[in-house]
N, C-alpha and C positions, 0 to 999 in steps of 0.2 A: 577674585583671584584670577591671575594670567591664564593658570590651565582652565578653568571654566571655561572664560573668554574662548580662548581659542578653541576648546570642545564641541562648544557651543556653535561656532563658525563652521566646523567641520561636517556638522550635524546639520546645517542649514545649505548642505552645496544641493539639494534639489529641489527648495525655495528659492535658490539664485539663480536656478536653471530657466522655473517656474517664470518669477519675477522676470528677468531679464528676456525674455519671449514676451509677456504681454508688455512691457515696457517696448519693446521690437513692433511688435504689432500697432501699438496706441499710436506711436509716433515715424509708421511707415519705415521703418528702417530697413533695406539703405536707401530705399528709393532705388535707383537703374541699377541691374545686374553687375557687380565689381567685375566678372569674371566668368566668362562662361562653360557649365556644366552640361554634363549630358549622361546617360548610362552607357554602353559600349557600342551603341549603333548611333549616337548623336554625330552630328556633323558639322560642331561651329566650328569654328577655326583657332587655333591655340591661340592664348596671349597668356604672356609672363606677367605674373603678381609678385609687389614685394608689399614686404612689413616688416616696418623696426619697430625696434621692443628691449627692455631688457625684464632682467630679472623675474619675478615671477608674470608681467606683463606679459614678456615674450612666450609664457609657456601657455596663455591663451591662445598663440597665433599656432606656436607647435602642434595642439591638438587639436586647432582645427585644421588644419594640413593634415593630421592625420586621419582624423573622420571623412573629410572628401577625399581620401586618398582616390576612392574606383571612378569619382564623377569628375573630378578636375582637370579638364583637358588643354591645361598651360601650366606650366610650370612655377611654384613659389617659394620666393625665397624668403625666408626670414633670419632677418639680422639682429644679430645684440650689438652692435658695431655703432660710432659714432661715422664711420667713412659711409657715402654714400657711393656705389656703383656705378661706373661710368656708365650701363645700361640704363637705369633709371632715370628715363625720360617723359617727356608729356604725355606719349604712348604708351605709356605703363601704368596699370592699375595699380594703384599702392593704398599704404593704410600706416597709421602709427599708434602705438597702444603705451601709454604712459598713467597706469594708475593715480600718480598721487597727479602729474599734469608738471612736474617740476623736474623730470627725470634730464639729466645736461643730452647725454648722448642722442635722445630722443627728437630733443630740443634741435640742436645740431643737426640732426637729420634733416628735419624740418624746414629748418635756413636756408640746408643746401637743397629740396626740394623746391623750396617760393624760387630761388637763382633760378630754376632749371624751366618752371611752368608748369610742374608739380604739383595736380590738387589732391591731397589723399583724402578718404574717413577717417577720422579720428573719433578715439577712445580713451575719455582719461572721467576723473572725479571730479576736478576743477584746473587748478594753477596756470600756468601761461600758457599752454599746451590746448584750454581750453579760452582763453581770452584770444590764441592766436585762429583757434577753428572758427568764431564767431568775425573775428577783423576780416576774413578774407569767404567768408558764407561756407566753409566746408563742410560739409556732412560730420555732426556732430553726436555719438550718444556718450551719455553722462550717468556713468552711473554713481551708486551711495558712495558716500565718502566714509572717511572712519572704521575701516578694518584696517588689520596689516595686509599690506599689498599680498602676499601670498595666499589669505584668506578669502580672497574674495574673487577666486581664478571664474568662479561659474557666471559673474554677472559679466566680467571682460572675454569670456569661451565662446559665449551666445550672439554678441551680435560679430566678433570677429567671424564666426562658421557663417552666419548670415551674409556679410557681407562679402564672402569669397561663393556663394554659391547666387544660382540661376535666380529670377522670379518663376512665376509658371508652377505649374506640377513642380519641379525638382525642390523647391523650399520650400514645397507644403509638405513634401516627401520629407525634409530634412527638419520641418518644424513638427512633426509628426516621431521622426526618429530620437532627438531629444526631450521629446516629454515623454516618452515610451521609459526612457533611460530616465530618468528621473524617479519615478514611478517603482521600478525596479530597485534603484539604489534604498531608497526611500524602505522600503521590506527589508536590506539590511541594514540600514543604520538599526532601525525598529529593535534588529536582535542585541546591536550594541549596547543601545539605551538598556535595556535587562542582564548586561555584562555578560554575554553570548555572544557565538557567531557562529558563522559557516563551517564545515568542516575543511582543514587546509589553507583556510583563511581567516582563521579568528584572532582580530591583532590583540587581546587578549594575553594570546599563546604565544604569536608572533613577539612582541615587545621585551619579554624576555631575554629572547636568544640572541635579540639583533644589539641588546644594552651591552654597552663595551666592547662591541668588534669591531671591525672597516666594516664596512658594507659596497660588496661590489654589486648592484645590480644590472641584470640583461634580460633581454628577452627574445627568443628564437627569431623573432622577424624583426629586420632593422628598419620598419615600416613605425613598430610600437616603440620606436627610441623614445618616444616622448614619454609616457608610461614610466621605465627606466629610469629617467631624467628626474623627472618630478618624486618618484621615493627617493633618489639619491639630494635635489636639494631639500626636502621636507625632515630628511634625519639631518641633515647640514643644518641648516636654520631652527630646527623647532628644538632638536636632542644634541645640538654644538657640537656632533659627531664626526668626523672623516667618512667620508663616501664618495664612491667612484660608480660609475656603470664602465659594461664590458661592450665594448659594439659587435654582435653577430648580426651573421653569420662569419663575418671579417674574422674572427677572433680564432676563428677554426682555421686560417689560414697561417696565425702567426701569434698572436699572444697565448693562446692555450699552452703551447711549448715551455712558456715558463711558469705554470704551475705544476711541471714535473718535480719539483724541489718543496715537499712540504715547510708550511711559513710558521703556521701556530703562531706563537711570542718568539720572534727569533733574537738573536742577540743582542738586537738595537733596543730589547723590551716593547717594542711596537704592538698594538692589538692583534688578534688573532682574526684573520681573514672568515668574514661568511661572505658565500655567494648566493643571493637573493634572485632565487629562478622563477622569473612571471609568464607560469604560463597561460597560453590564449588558445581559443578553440577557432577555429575555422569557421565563416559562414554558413556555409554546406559542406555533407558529406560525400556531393556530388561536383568533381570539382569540373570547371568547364574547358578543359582541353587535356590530350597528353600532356601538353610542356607543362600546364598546371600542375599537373600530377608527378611528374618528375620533380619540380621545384619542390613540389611539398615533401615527397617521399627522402628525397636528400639532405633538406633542411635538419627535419625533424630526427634523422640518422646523425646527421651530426651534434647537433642539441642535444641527444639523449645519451651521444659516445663522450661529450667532452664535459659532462655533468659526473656520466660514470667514473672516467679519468678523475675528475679534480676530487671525488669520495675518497677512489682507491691511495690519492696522496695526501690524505690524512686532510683535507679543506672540509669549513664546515658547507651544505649546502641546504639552503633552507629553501622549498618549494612552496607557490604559494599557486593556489588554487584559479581558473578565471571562474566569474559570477556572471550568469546572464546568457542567454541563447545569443544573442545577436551581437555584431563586432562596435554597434557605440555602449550598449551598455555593458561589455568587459572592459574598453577601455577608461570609461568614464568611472567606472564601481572602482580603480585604480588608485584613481583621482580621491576619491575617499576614504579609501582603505589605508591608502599613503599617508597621509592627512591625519589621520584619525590613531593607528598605530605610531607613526612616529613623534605624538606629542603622548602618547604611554610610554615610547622609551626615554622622552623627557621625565615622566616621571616616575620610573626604574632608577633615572641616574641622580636624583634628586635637584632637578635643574626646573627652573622657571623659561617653558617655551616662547613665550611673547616676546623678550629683550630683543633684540639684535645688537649689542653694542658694537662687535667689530664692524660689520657694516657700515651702523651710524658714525663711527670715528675716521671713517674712510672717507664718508661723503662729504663729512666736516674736514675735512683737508682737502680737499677740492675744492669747497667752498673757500677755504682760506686762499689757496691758490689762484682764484679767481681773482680774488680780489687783491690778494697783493701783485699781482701781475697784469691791475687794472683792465681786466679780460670779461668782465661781467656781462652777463648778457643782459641787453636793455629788459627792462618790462616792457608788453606790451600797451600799446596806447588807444 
C-alpha cells in the first residue's frame, strides 16, 4: 500500500541521516572545504555560495542554509530557477542537487555553469545530472534511488550541510550535531510507531484539524522559513491540500491587517483557514548581547500579539509544540513531524499520498514540448 510506503519512508529520516553521514565519511565527502565556516570569532573571509535545486531537492539546500545559519560567514543562495546569476562565476562555490539526476531546470543550470568555468558538487541518484558529474570529474555523491523525491530529503540534507561547511573542528562539530538530531528524532518516531505522541505535537491530534482546511503555515523567525515550507509542500503533495506559509516577522508589518475580516467558508465556499504556528525555543536562555535581547523580546511580542489577533477574528490556530533542547533537532524533528502528520491527513481525507499526478502531467508536457520544439537536451556522452 502507498500509505505504508511512504510511512515507512517517514519513519526512516534518522537511518538517512545515519546512512548518509557514513556514506559522507566512506567516501571523504566533499573533500576541500565549499565554503568557509567559523563560530563568531573566526576570521575567514566571506565567499558567496549558490545551489540550484528544485522541488523537494532544493529543500535539502534550504535546511541546510538554515542549520549553518550562526557559522556561515558568506552568503547562500539557493535557487529553484532555471536562470543562472550573472554573479555566478568560477569564483563562486556552487552545488546542484537534482534527486532523480533528470530534473530540465537543474540541467540548465548546469549548461550554463560548464559556459562559465563552473565546477560545482553535485547531488542526484543517477540520470544525466550524474553521467555529466563523472564526464567532467566533479565531486559527486550518489545517493539510493527509488523513493519519491520528497521522501528521501535526509539522504540529499547530509551531504548538502557537509558540503557548505568547514573541514577541521567545525564538521566534526556539525557531524556531531546531526547524529545528536537523529537520535532524538528517532525517541519520537518510537512514540508514533505505538500511535502516541508529544504533548502539542502529536500528529495523531494534529491530522484531524488540519483535514479540510488551507493551511497557512509560519513561524516566529524568518530564519525557520524552511520548517514552514516543508509542512506546507508535505500537505500539498502527500494530502492534495492547498497550503500557504505566512512570512514573519514581515507579516506583522502588512499582511496581518487582513485577517481583520474573519474568512471560515466564506461565500466563494472555500475551506476554512487554519493557521499552523511552529513554535521554536531559542538556544539559550542567555542571550549574547542587548541587541539580542531586544530582537527577541519584540519578535516574540509580536508573534504572540498577531496569533492573539487572528483567535479573536474567529481563525482557526493550531500551535504545534518544538521537540528537542538544541536548534538542529527542532528543526530537523519538523522535518518529521511534517512528513509523518501530513500523509495522516491523507488519510483523514481518504486519498492515496504517493501519486503525484498533477506534477507528473506537467513534466509530461515539457517533455512533449521539448521535443516538439526539437529542444531536447543531448545525453551525455
Amino acid at each position: 500500500m502507498s500509505f505504508e510506503t511512504m510511512r515507512d519512508w517517514a519513519w526512516e529520516w534518522p537511518d538517512q541521516i545515519r546512512g548518509a553521514l557514513r556514506q559522507a565519511d566512506a567516501e571523504g565527502w566533499p573533500g576541500d572545504p565549499a565554503i568557509p565556516t567559523g563560530g563568531r570569532d573566526g576570521i575567514t573571509a566571506p565567499r558567496p555560495a549558490f545551489v540550484g535545486a528544485m522541488g523537494g531537492s532544493a529543500a535539502s539546500a534550504r535546511f541546510a542554509r538554515r542549520l549553518l545559519a550562526e557559522d556561515l560567514r558568506g552568503p547562500v543562495e539557493v535557487l529553484a530557477d532555471p536562470h543562472l546569476p550573472a554573479w555566478v562565476g568560477p569564483g563562486v562555490d556552487a552545488g546542484l542537487i537534482s534527486y532523480s539526476g533528470q530534473t530540465w531546470e537543474s540541467l540548465a543550470l548546469w549548461d550554463q555553469m560548464e559556459s562559465r568555468g563552473v565546477r560545482p558538487w553535485m547531488i542526484t541518484s543517477g540520470g544525466q545530472m550524474r553521467a555529466e558529474a563523472l564526464r567532467v570529474s566533479a565531486p559527486l555523491f550518489e545517493v539510493p534511488a527509488g523513493y519519491a523525491p520528497r521522501a528521501a530529503l535526509g539522504w540529499m540534507l547530509v551531504p548538502t550541510v557537509l558540503a557548505l561547511a568547514s573541514t577541521g573542528p567545525d564538521r566534526a562539530r556539525v557531524r556531531d550535531s546531526l547524529s545528536a538530531a537523529a537520535d532524538q528524532i528517532e525517541s519520537e518516531i518510537a512514540l508514533w510507531k505505538q500511535g502516541q505522541g508529544n504533548p502539542e505535537r502529536n500528529p495523531f491530534e494534529l491530522a484531524p484539524r488540519l483535514a479540510g482546511s488551507r493551511v497557512c503555515a509560519l513561524t516566529s523567525d524568518a530564519r525557520n522559513e524552511a520548517v514552514a515550507y516543508r509542512w506546507k509542500t508535505q500537505i500539498e503533495e502527500n494530502a492534495k491540500q492547498q497550503a500557504a506559509t505566512v512570512p514573519f516577522p514581515d507579516a506583522a508589518h502588512n499582511e496581518i491587517e487582513g485577517w481583520g475580516r474573519p474568512t471560515g467558508t466564506n461565500a466563494g465556499g472555500s475551506a476554512p483557514v487554519t493557521l499552523l504556528a511552529l513554535d521554536m525555543n531559542e538556544a539559550s536562555d542567555q542571550p549574547a548581547s542587548a541587541v539580542d535581547r531586544r530582537v527577541r523580546v519584540g519578535r516574540d511580542a509580536a508573534w504572540e500579539a498577531a496569533l492573539e489577533h487572528a483567535e479573536r477574528r474567529g481563525l482557526a490556530v493550531l500551535r504545534v509544540a518544538p521537540f528537542g533542547e538544541d536548534p538542529w533537532t527542532q528543526v530537523l524533528s519538523h522535518v518529521a513531524l511534517a512528513d509523518f502528520t501530513s500523509l495522516l491527513v491523507a488519510q483523514e481525507l481518504g486519498l492515496d499520498p504517493l501519486p503525484v499526478d498533477i506534477l507528473s502531467s506537467v513534466k509530461d508536457r515539457v517533455r512533449s514540448a521539448f521535443r516538439e520544439a526539437g529542444a531536447e537536451r543531448p545525453e551525455s556522452g
